[in-house]
C-alpha positions in Angstrom: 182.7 102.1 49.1 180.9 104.0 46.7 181.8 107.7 45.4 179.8 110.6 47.2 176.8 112.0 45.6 177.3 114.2 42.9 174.6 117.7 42.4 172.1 116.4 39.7 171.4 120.1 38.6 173.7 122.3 36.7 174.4 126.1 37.5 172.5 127.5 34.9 169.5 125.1 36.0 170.1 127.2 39.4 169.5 130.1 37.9 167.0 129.4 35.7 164.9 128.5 38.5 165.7 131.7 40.7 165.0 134.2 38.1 162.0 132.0 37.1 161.1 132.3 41.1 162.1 135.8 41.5 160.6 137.3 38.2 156.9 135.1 39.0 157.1 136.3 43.2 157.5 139.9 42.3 155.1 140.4 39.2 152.6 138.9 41.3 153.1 141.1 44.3 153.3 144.2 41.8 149.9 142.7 40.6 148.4 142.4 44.0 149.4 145.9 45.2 148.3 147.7 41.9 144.7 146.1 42.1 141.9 148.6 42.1 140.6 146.9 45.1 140.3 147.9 49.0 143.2 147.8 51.6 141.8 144.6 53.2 141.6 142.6 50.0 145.0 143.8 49.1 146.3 142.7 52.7 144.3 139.1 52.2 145.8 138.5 48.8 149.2 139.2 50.2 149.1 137.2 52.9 147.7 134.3 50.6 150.8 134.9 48.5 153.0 134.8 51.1 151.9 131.2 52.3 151.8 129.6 49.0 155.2 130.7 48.5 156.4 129.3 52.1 154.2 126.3 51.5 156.5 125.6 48.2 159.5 126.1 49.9 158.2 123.4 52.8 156.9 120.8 50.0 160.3 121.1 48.2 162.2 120.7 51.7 159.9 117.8 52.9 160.4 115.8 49.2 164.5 116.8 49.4 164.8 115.0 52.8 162.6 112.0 51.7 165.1 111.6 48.8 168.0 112.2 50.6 166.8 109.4 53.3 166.2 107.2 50.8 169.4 107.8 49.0 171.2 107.4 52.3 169.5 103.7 53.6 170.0 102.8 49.9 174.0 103.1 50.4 173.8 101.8 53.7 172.1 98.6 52.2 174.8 98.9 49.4 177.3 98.9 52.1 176.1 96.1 54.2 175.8 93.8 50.7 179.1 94.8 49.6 181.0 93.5 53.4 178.6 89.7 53.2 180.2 89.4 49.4 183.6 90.4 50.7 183.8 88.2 53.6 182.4 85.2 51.5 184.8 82.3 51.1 182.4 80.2 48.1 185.3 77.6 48.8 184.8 77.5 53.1 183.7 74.2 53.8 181.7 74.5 57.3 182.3 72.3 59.8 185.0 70.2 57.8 
């Protein structure tokens, strides 16, 4: 059979993105808070920022499981291939 999957990313990819995610998620809620705007808009905007940033963690969820179902029916397929060529005799003759 074939050797688990290996992570595609390496750790200073990790935290590359985190700090990249952290550093953008909290200058834009300092942003929002220090507007010269009303309580309500402030509220509105934060709440918007809120659900853009759950909505990104949803997208990357839903496209990590479509990958990871694809990878898995792909190794099943691989493993089904792989037992028809090792249970083929090319010198069988049927019915002889």
């Amino acid at each position: 059979m074939s050797a688990p999957m290996q992570s595609r990313t390496t750790a200073a990819y990790f935290v590359q993105a985190v700090l990249s995610f952290a550093i953008s998620g909290s200058t834009l809620a300092v942003g929002v808070a220090c507007l010269p705007v009303g309580g309500w808009t402030r509220a509105f905007l934060g709440i918007g920022l809120l659900y853009t940033v759950t909505s990104a963690f949803t997208l990357a969820k839903v496209i990590r499981d479509r990958q990871e179902s694809s990878d898995t029916v792909a190794r099943v397929d691989q493993a089904r291939l792989e037992k028809l060529l090792s249970e083929h005799d090319p010198f069988r003759v049927e019915g002889a």
